[in-house]
DSSP file (Angstrom, degrees, kcal/mol; ACC not computed):
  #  RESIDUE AA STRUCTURE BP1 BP2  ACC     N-H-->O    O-->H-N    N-H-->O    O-->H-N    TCO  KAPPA ALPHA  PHI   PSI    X-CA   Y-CA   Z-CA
    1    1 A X     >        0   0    0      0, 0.0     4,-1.9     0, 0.0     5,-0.2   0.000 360.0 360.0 360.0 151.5  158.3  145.3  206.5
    2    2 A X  T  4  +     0   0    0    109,-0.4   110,-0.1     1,-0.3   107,-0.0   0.878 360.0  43.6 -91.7 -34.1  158.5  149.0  206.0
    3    3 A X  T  4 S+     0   0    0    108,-0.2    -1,-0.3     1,-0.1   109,-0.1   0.740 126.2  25.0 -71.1 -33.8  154.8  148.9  204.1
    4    4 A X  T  4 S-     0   0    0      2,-0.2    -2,-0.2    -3,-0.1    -1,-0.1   0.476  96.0-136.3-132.8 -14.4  152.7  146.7  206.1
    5    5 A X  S  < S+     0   0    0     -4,-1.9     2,-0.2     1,-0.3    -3,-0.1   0.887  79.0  90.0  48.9  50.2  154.9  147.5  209.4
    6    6 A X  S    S-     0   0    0     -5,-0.2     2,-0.4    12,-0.1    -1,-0.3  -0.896  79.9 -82.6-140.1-162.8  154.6  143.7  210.0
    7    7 A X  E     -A   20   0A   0     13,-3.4    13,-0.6    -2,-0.2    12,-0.4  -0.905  32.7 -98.1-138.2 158.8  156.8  140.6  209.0
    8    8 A X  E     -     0   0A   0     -2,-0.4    10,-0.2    10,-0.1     2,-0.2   0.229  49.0-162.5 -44.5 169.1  157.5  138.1  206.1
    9    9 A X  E     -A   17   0A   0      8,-0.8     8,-0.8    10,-0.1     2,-0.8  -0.834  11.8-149.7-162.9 108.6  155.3  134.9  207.4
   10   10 A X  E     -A   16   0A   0     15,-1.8     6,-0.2     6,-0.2     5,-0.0  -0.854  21.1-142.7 -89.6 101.9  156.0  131.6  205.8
   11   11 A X        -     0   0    0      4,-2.6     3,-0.1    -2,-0.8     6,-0.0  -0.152  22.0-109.0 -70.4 168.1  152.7  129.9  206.0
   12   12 A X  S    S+     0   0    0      1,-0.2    -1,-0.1     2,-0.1    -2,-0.0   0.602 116.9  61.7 -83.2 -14.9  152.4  125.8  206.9
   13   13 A X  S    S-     0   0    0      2,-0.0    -1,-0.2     3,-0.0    45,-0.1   0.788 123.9-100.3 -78.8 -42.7  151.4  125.5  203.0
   14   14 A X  S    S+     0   0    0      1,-0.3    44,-0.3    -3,-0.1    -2,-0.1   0.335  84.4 122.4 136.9  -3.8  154.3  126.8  201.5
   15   15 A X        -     0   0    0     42,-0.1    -4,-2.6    -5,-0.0     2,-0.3  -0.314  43.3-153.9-112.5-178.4  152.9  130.3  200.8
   16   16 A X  E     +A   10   0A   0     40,-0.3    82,-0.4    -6,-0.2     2,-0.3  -0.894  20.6 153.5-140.8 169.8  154.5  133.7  202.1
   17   17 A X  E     -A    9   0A   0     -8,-0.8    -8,-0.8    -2,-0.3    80,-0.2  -0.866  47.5 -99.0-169.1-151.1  152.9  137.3  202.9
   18   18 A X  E    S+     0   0A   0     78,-1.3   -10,-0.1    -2,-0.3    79,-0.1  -0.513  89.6  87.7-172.9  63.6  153.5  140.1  204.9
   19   19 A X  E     +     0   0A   0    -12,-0.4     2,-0.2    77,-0.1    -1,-0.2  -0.079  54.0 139.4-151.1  24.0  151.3  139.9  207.7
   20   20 A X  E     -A    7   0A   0    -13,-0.6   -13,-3.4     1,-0.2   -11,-0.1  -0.499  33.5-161.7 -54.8 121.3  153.5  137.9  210.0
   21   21 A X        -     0   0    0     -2,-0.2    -1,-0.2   -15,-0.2   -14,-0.1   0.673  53.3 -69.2 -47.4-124.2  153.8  138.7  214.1
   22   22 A X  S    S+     0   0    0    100,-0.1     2,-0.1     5,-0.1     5,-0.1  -0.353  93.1 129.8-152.9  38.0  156.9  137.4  216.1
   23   23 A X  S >  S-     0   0    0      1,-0.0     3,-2.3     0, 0.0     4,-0.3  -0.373  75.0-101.4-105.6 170.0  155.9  134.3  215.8
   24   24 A X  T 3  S+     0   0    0      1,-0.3    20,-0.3     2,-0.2     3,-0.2   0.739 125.6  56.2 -71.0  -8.5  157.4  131.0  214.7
   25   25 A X  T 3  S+     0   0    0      1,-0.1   -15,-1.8    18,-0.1    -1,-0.3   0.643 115.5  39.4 -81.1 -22.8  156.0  131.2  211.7
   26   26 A X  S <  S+     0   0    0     -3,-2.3     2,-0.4   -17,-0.2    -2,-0.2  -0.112  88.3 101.9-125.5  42.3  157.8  134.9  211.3
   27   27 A X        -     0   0    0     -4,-0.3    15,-2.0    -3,-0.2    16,-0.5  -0.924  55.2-155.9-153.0 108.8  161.2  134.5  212.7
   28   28 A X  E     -B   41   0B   0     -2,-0.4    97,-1.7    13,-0.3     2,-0.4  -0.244  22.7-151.3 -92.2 151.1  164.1  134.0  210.6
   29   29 A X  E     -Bc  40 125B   0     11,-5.2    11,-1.9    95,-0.1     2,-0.5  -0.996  17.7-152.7 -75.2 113.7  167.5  132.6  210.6
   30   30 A X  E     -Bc  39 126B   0     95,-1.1    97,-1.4    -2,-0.4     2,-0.5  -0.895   9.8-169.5 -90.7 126.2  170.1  134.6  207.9
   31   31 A X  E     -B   38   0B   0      7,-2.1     7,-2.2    -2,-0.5    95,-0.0  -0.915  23.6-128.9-101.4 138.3  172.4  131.8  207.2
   32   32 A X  E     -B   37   0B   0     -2,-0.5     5,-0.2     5,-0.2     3,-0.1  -0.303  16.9-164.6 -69.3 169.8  175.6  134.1  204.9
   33   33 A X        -     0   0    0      3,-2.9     2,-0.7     1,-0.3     4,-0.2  -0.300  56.7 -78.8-140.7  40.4  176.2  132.2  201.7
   34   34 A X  S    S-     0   0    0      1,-0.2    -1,-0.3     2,-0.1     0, 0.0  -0.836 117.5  -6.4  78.7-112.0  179.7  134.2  200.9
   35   35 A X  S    S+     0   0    0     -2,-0.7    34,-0.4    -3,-0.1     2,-0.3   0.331 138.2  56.1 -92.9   9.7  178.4  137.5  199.6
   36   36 A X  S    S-     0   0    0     32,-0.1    -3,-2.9    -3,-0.1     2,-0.4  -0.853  71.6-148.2-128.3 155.6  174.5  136.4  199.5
   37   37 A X  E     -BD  32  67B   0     30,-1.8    30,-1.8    -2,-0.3     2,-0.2  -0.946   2.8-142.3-127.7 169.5  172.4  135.0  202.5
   38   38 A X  E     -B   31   0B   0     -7,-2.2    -7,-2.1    -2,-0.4     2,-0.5  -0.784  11.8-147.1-115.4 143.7  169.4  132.5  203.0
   39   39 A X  E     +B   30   0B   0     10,-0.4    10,-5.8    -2,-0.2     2,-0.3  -0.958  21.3 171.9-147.5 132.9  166.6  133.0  205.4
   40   40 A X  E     -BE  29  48B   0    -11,-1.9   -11,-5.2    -2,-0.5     2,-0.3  -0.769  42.6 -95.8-122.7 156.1  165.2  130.1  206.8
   41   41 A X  E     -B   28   0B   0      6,-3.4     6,-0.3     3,-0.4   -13,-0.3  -0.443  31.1-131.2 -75.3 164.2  162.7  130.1  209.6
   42   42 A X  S >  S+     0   0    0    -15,-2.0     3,-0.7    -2,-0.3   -14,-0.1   0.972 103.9  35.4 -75.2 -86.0  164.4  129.7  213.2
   43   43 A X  T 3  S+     0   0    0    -16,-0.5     2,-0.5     1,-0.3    -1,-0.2   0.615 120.8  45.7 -59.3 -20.1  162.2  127.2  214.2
   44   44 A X  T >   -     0   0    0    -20,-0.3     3,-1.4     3,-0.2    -3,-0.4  -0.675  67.9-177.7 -58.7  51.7  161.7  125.6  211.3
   45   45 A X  T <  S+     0   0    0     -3,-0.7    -2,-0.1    -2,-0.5    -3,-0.1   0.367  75.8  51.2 -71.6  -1.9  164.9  125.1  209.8
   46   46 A X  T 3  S+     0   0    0     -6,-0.1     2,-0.4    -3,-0.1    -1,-0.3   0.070  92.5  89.4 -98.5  23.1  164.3  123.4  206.3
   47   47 A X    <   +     0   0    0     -3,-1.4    -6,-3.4    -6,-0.3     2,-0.4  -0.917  58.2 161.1-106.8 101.8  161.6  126.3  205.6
   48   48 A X  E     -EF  40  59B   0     11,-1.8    11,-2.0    -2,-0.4     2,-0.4  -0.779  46.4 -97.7-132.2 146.3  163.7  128.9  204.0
   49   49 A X  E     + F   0  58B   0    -10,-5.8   -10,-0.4    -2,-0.4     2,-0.4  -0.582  48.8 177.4 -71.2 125.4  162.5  132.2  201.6
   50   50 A X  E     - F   0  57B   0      7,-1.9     7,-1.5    -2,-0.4     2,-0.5  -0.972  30.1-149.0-132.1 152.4  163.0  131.2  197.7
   51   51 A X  E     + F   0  56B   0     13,-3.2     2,-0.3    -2,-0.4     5,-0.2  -0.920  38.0 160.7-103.9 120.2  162.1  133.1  194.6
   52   52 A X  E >   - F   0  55B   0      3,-1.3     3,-0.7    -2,-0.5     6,-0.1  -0.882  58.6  -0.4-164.1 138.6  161.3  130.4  192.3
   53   53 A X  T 3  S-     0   0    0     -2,-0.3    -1,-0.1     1,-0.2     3,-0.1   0.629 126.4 -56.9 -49.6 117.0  159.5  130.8  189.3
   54   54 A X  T 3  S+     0   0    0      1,-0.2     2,-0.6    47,-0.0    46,-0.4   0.696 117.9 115.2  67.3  18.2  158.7  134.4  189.4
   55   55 A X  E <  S-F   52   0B   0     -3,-0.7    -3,-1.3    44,-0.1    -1,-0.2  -0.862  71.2-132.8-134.8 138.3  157.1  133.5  192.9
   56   56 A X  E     +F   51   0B   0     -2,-0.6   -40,-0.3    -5,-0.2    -5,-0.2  -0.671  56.1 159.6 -68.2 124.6  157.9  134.3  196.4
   57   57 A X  E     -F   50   0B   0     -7,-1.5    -7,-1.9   -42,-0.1     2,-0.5  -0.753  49.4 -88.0-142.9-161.9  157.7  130.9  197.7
   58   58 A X  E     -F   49   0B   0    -44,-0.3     2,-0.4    -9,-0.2    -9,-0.2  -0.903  50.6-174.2 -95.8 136.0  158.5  128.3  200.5
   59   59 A X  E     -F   48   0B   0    -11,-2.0   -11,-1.8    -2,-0.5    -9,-0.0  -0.899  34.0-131.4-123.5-174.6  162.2  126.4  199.9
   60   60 A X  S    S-     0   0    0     -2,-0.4     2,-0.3   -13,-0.2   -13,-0.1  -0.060  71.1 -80.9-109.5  36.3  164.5  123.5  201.3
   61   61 A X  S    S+     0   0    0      1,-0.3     4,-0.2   -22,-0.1   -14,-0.1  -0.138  92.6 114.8 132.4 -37.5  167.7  125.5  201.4
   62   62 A X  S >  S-     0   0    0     -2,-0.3     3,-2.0     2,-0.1    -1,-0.3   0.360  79.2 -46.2 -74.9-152.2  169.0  125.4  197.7
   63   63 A X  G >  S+     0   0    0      1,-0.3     3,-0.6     2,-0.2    20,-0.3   0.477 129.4  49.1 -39.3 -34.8  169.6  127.6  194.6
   64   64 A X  G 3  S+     0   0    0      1,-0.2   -13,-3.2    20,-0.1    -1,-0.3   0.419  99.8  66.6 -68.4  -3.9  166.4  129.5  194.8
   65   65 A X  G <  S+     0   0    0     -3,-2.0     2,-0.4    -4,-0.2    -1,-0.2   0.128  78.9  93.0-121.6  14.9  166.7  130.3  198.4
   66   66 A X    <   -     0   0    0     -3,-0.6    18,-0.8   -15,-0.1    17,-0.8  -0.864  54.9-170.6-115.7 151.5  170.1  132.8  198.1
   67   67 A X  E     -DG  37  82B   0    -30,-1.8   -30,-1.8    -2,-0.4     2,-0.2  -0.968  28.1-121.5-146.8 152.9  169.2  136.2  197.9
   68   68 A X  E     - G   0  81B   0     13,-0.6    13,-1.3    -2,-0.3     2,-0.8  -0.472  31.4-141.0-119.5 140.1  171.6  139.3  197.1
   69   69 A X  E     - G   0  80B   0    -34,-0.4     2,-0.5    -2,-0.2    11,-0.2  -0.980  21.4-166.1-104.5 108.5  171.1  141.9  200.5
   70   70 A X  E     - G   0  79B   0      9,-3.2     9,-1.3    -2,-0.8    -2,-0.0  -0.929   9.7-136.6-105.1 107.7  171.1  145.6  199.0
   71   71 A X  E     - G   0  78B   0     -2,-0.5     7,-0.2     7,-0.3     3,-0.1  -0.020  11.0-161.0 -46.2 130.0  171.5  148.6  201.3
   72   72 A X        +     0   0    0      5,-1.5     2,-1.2     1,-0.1     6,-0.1   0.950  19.2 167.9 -79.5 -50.6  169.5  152.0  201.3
   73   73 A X  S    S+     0   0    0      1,-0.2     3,-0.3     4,-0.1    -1,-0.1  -0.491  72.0  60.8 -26.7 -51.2  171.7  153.8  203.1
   74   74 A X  S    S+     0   0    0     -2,-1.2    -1,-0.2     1,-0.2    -2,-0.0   0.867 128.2  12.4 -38.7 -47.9  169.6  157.0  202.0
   75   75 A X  S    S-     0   0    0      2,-0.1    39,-0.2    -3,-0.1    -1,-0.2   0.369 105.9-111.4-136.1  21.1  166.3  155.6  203.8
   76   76 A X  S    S+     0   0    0     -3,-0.3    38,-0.4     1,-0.2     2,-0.1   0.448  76.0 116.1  65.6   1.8  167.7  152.6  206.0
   77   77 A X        -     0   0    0     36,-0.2    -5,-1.5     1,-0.1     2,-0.5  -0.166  46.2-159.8 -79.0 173.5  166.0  149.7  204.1
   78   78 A X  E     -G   71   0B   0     34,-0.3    34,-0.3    -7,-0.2     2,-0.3  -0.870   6.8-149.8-139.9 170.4  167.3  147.0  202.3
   79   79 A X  E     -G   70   0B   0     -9,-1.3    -9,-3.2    -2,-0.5     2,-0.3  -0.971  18.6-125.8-152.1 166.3  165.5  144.9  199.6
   80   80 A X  E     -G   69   0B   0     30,-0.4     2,-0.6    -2,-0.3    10,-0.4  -0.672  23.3-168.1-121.2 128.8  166.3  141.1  198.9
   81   81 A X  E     -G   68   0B   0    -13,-1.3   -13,-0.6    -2,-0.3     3,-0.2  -0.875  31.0-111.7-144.4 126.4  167.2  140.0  195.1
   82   82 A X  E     -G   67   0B   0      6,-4.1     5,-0.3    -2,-0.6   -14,-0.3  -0.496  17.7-154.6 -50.2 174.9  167.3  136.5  194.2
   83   83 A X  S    S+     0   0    0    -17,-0.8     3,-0.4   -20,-0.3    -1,-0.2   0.282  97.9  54.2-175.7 -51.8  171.0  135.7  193.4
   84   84 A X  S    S+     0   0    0    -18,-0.8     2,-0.4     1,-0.3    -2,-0.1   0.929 122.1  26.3 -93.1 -32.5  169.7  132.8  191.1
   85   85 A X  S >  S-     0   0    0      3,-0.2     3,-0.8   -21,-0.1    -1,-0.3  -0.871  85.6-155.2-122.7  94.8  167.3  135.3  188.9
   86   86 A X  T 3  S+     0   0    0     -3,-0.4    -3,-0.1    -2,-0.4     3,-0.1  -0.214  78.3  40.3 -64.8 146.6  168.8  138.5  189.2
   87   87 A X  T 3  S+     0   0    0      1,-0.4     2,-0.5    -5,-0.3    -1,-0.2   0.094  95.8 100.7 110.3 -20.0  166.3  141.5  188.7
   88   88 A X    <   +     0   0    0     -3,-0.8    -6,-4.1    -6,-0.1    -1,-0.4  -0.801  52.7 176.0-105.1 142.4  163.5  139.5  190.8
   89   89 A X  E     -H  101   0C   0     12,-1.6    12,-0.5    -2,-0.5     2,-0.5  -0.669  39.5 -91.8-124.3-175.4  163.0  140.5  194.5
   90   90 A X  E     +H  100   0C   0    -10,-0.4     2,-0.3    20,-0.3   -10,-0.2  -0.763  52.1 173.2 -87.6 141.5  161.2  140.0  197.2
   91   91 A X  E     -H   99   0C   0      8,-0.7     8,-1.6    -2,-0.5     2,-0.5  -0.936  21.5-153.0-147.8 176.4  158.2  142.3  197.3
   92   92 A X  E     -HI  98 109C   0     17,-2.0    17,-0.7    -2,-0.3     6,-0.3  -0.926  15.9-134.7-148.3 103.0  155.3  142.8  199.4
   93   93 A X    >   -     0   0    0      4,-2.9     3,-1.2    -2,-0.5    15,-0.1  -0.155  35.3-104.7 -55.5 160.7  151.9  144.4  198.2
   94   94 A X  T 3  S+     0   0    0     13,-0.2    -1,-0.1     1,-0.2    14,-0.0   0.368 120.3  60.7 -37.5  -8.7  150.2  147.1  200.7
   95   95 A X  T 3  S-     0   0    0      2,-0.3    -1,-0.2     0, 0.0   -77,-0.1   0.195 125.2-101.4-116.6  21.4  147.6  144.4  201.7
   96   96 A X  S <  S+     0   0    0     -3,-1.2   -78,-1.3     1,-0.3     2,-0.3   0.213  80.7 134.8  87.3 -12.1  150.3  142.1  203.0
   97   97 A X        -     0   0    0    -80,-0.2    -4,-2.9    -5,-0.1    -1,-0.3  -0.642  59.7-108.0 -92.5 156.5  150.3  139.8  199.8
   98   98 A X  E     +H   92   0C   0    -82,-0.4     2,-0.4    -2,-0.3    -6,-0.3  -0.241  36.1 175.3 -80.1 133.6  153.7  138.6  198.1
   99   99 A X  E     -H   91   0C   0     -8,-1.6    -8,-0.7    -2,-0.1     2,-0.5  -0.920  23.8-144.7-145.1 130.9  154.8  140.3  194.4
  100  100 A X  E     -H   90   0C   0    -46,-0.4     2,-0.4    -2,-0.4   -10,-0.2  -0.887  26.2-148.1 -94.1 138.5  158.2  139.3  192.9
  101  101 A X  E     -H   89   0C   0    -12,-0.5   -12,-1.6    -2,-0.5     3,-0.1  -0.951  19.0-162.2 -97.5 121.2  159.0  142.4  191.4
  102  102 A X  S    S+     0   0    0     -2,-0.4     2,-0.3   -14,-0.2    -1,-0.1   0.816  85.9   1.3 -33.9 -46.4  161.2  142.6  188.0
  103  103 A X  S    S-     0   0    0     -3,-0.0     2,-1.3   -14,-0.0    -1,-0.1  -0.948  95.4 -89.1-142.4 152.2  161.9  145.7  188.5
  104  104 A X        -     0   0    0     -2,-0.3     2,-0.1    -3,-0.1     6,-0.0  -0.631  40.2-169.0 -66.1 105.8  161.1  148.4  191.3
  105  105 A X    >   -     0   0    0     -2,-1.3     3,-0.8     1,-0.1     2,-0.3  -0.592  32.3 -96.2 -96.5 160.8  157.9  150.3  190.9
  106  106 A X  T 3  S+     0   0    0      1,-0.3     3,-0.1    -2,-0.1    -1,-0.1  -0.499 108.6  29.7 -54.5 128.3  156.7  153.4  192.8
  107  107 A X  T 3  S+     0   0    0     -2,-0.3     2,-0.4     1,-0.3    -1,-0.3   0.793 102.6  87.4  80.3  18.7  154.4  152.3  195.6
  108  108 A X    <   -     0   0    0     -3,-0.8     2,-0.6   -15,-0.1    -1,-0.3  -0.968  65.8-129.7-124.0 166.2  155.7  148.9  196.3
  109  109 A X  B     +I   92   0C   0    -17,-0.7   -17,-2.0    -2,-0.4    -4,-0.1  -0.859  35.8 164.1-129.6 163.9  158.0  147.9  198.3
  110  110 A X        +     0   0    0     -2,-0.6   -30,-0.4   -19,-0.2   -20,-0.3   0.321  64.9  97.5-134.1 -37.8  160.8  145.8  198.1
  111  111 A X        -     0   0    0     -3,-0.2  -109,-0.4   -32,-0.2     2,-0.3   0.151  51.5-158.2 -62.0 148.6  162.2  147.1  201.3
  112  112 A X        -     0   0    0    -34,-0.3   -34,-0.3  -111,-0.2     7,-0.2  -0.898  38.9-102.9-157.7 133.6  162.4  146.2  205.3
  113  113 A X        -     0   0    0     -2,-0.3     2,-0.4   -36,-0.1     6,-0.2  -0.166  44.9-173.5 -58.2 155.1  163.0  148.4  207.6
  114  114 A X        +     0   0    0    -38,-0.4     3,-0.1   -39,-0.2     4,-0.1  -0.996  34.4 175.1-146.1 133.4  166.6  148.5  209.1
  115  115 A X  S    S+     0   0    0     -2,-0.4     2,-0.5     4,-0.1    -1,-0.2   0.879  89.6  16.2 -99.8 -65.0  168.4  150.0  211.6
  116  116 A X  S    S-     0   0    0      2,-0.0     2,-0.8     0, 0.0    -1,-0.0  -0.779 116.8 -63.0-132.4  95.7  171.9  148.0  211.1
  117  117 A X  S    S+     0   0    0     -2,-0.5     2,-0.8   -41,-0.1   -47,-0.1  -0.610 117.5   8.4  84.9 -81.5  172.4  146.0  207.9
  118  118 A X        +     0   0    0     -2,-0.8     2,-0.2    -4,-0.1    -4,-0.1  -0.877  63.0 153.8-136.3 112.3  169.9  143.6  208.0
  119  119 A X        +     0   0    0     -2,-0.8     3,-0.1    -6,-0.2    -4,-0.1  -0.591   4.7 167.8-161.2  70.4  167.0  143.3  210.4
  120  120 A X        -     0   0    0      1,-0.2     2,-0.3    -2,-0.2    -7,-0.1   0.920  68.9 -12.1 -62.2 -62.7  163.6  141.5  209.4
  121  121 A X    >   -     0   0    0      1,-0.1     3,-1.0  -114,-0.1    -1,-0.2  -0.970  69.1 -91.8-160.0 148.8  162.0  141.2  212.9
  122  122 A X  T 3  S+     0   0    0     -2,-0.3     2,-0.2     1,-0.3    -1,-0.1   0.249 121.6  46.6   9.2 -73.4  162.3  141.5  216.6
  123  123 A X  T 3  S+     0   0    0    -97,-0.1    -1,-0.3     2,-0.1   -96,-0.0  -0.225  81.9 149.8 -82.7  10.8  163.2  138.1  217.1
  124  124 A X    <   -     0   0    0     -3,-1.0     2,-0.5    -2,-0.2   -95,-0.1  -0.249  31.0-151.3 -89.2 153.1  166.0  137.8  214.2
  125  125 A X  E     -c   29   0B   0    -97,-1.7   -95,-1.1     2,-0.0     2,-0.6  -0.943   3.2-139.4-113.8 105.8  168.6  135.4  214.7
  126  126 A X  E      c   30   0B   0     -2,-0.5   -95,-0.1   -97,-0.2   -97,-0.1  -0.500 360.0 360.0 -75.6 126.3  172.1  135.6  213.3
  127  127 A X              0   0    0    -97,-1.4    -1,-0.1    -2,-0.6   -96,-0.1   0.432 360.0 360.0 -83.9 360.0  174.0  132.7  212.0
């Protein structure tokens, strides 16, 4: 993450942040979903990122768990938008804790850094 320069972290509780290593806990799958993708953890492959209500949470794979990929091109980032409730993203406080944002504000991020398309951490695995 371009703010906390670590990565999403799907905790054994269900909860998410943005304090994550390269760890199994912080090391995704994207499976595509036609024009949207899902990201489920590698090892853990029924733990997937959901937006679900109004919270960045833990899901099993369905409707909450597809998320829209939007390109920066301008500053190489990307940000994540649920698919199932458009206008909420994934967002990430400076102190590593989880905000769905409505809308984008100055000083939060939404964002992960990218070098080409879509690129969470080290370790990412494409499906």
């Amino acid at each position: 993450l371009k703010l906390t320069e670590k990565n999403l972290r799907i905790h054994q509780n269900g909860s998410i942040d943005g304090r994550g290593g390269n760890g199994e806990w912080a090391t995704f799958t994207v499976h595509s979903r036609g024009h949207y993708v899902a990201l489920a953890l590698a090892n853990h492959p029924n733990k997937f990122l959901a937006i679900k209500n109004n919270t960045l949470t833990q899901g099993s794979g369905g409707k909450f768990c597809t998320l829209i990929v939007k390109q920066h091109p301008s500053d190489g980032t990307v940000s994540l938008e649920s698919a199932e409730h458009r206008t909420q993203h994934v967002g990430i406080l400076p102190n590593g804790e989880p905000k769905v944002l409505t809308r984008l504000e100055p000083g939060i991020t939404a964002s992960s850094t990218s070098t080409s398309g879509l690129q969470w951490c080290d370790k990412l695995l494409l499906q």
